[in-house]
N, C-alpha and C positions, 0 to 999 in steps of 0.2 A: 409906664411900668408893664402896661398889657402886652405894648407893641415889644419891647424887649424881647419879653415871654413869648410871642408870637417866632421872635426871627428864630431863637434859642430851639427853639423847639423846632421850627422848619430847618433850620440846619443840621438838626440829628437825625430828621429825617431822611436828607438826601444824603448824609455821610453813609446810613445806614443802608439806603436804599444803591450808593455808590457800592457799598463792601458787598452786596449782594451780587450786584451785577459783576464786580469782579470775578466772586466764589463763581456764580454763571459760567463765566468765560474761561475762571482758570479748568473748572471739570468739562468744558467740554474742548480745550485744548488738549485736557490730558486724556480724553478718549479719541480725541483726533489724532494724536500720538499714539496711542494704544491699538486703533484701528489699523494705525499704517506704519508703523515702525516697530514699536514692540511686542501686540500680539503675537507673532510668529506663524507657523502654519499649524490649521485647524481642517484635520482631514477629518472625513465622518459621512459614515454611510447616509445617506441618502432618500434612498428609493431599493426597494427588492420584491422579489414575490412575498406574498402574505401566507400562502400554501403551497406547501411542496405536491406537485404533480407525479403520476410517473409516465414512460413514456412506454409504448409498445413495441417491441418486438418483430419484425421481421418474421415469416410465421415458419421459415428455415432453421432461424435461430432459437427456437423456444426449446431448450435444450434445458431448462433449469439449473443452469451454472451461474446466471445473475441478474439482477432485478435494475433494472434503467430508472434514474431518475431525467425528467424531463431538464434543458438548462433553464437555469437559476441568472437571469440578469443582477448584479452588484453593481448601484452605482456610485462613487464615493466623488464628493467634495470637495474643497480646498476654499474655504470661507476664511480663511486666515489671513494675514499680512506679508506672507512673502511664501517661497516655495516650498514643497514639503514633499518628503518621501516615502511611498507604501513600500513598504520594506519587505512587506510576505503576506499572505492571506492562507490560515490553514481551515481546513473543517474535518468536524471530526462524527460521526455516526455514533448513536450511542443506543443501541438496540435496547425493545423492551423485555422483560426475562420470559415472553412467552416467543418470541422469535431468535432470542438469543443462541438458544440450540439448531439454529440451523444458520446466522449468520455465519462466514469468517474473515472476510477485510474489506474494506470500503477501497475503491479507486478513484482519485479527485481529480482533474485537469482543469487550466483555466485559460479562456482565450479573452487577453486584453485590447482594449479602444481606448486609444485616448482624441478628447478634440484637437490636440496639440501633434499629435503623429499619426501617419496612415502607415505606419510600420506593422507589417501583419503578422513579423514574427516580436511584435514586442513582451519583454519578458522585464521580472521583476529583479531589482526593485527599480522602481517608477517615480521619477519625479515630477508630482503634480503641482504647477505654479499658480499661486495665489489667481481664487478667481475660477481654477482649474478643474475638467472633471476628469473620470477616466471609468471605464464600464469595464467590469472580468464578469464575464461568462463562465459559469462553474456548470463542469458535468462529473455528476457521480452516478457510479456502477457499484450497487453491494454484491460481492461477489459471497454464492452458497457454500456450504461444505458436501464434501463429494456426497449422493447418498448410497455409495458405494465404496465406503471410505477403505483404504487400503489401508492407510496408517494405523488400525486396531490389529490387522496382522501379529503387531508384536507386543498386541495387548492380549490376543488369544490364543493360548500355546495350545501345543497337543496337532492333532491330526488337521494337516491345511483347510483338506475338504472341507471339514465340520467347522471351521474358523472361516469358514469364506461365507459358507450357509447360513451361518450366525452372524455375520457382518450383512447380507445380504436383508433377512430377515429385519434386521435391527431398523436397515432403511427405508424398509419397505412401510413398519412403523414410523418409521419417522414422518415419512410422506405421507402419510394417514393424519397424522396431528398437523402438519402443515396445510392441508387444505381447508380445515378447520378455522383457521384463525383468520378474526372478525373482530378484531381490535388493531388501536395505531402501533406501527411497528417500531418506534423510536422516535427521539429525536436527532436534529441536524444542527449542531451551531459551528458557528459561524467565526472565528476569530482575526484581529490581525495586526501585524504591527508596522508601525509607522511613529515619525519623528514627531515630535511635539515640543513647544516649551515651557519650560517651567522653570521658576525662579530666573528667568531674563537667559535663561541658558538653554539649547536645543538640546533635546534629549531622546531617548528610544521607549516608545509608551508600545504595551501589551493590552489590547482591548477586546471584549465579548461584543461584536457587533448583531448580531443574529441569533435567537433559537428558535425553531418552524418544527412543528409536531411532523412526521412521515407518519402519512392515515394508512388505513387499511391499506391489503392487499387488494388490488383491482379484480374485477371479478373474471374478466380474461384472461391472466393468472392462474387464479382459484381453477377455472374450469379445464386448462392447458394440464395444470399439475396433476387434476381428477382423475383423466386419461389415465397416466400412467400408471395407477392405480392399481390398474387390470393389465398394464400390458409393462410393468415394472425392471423387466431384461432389457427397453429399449430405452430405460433412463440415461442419461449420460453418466459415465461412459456403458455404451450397452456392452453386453455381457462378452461378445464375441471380443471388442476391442476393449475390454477388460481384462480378459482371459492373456490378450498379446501383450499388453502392458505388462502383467503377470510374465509372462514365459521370457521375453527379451529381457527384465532387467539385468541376467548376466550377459547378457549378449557381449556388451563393451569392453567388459572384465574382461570374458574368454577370448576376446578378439587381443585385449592387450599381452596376457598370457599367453598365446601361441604365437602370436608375434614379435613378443623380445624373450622367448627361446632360439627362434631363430637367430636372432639380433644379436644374440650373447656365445651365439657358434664363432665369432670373433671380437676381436677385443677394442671398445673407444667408440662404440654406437649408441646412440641415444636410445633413451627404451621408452613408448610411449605408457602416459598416465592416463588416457581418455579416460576410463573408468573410476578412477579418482575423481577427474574433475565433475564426474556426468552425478556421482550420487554420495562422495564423501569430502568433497570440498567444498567452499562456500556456495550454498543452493538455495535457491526460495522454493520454499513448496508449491506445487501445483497440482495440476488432476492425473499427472500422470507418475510423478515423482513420489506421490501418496502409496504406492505399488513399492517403493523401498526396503517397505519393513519385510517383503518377503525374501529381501536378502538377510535384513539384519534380525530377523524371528529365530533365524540359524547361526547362536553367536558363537558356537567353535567355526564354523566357516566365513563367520563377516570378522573375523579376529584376526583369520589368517589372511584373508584380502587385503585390512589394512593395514598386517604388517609387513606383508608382500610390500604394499605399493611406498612404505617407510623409507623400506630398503632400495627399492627402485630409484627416488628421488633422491636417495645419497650417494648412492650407484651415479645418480648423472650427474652431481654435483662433483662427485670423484673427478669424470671422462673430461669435467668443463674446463677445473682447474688443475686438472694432472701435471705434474714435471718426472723427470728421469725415476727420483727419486719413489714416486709412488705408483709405477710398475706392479712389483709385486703385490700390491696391497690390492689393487685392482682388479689382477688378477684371480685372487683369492677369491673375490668380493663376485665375481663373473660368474667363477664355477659355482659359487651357492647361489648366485640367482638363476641361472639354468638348472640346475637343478629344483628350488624353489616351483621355478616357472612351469616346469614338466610335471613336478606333484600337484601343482593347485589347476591345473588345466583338466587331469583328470578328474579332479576333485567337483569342478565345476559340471561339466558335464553329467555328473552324477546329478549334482543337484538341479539342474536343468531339465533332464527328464523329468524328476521327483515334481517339477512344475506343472510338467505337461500332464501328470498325469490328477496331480492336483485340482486342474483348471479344466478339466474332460468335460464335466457335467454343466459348464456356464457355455457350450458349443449347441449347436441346433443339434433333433438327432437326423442322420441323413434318410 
């Protein structure tokens, strides 16, 4: 009876001990499946800097228009089961509210390596294969806001002079509190997207892969900017080549203006738009294009520029697709922009002076 009980009982053991070993084998088939057929790709950063550096300047270039970050090595993965693709890597700067008033845009570029290609112009998106890695080199430039900002022109009416004096002033403060500052200037993160799977399906995943504090201002920096302090005409842009920026923004206009009055002494000639393009078509701002507002501070005559330049661009759409039939019209349309074009050239020159004499006191005295 014992022995019975004996076999009964070793039998449930090895059945049990059988169902084990199964379960064993069936979970690590199914991760041996999962490792290599259905996980999918699994990109994911890697390795980076732990702190954001910055990097110095050229001692030509300290011109405080922008602040170098040192590069930033990214290196990303592919620990997954088959290929996968970085699809984009953005980063975005997010200033802290005591430097916030003097940032205005971050510029990012990234130079990629991968083990799999010595392509040196390789660009995204990147297919990193299982196994795979691939390094982006990020360099970022925060670019300052002028402290010579032109663009308040048309935030301060009334007499130029005393609007330029006051915009001058304002920067001169501002650069007083900028050398001041002894805290981290923002953060940097880091984002990106790449394929991934999910539910057995490849899909587009959006990820925060990075946030890295930007410490203090360096003290190289600090003492670069000091300088100007005391010598604040030779900020960029110093005053001389502030003043020109100033006096040529009609330059283009008045060259367009006297040149398709000519152009319009006969009939079927293209009338140039330079002036349009250079400061009322699509434009990004810059250090020098910030000088705008001393056209558009005078809005009876920045009204009548761009409805000049309206008419111009309908005028050559006329000339382009003219037939017999629209002669006359074109005509019409000729003698008022000659005529136009001889009133606002006067016009211009008026206001051109009114620059120069605006801009007198930002000149050396001789």
């Amino acid at each position: 009876m014992i022995d019975v009980a004996l076999q009964t009982s070793g039998s449930e053991f090895i059945a049990e001990l059988n169902l084990i070993i199964s379960g064993v084998a069936a979970l690590a088939a199914l991760l041996v499946l999962w490792f290599t057929a259905l996980k999918g790709p699994d990109i994911s950063l890697v390795s980076s800097h732990s702190e954001v550096e910055y990097q110095e300047l050229p001692r030509a270039d300290l011109s405080l228009t922008r602040i170098e970050l040192s590069p930033i090595d990214l290196v990303f993965a592919n620990d997954g089961s088959r290929s996968g693709a970085l699809i984009g890597i953005a980063s975005a700067f997010k200033p802290s509210k005591a430097f916030g008033p003097f940032f205005w845009i971050d510029s990012t570029s990234f130079v990629l390596r991968s083990d799999k290609s010595l392509d040196p112009t390789l660009q995204m998106p990147v297919v990193i294969p299982d196994r795979g890695t691939l390094v982006a080199t990020m360099k970022m430039t925060l670019l300052l806001r002028s402290w010579k900002g032109g663009e308040k022109l048309d935030e301060i009416k009334g007499d130029m002079t005393k609007a330029l004096r006051t915009i001058w002033k304002n920067g001169h403060d501002s650069l007083k509190r900028f050398v001041e500052l002894n805290q981290p200037i923002g953060t940097l993160e880091i984002s990106v997207r790449k394929t991934t799977r999910r539910r057995l399906r490849t899909t587009l995943a959006d990820r925060a892969v990075s946030k890295l504090e930007v410490p203090p201002l360096p003290k190289w920096l600090i003492e670069e900017a000091r300088k100007y302090i005391t010598k604040f005409s030779e900020v960029y842009p110093p005053d001389e080549q502030a003043a020109a920026f100033i006096r040529q923004t009609l330059d283009t206009i008045w060259s367009d203006t006297s040149r398709n009055s000519k152009l319009l002494e006969t009939q079927g000639q293209q009338l140039s738009t330079q002036g349009w393009d250079r400061w009322f078509g699509p434009w990004r701002n810059n250090y020098d294009q910030t000088y705008r507002a001393a056209i558009t501070r005078n809005e009876p005559l920045s009204k009548k520029i761009m409805d000049y330049y309206q008419s111009v661009m309908r005028y050559n759409k006329r000339v382009t697709a003219s037939g017999t039939g629209e002669q006359k019209v074109l005509e019409i349309m000729r003698l008022e922009l000659k005529k136009n074009s001889d009133e606002l050239t006067i016009e211009l020159q008026t206001y051109k002076q009114a620059l120069v004499e605006a801009t007198e006191h930002l000149l050396p005295v001789a």
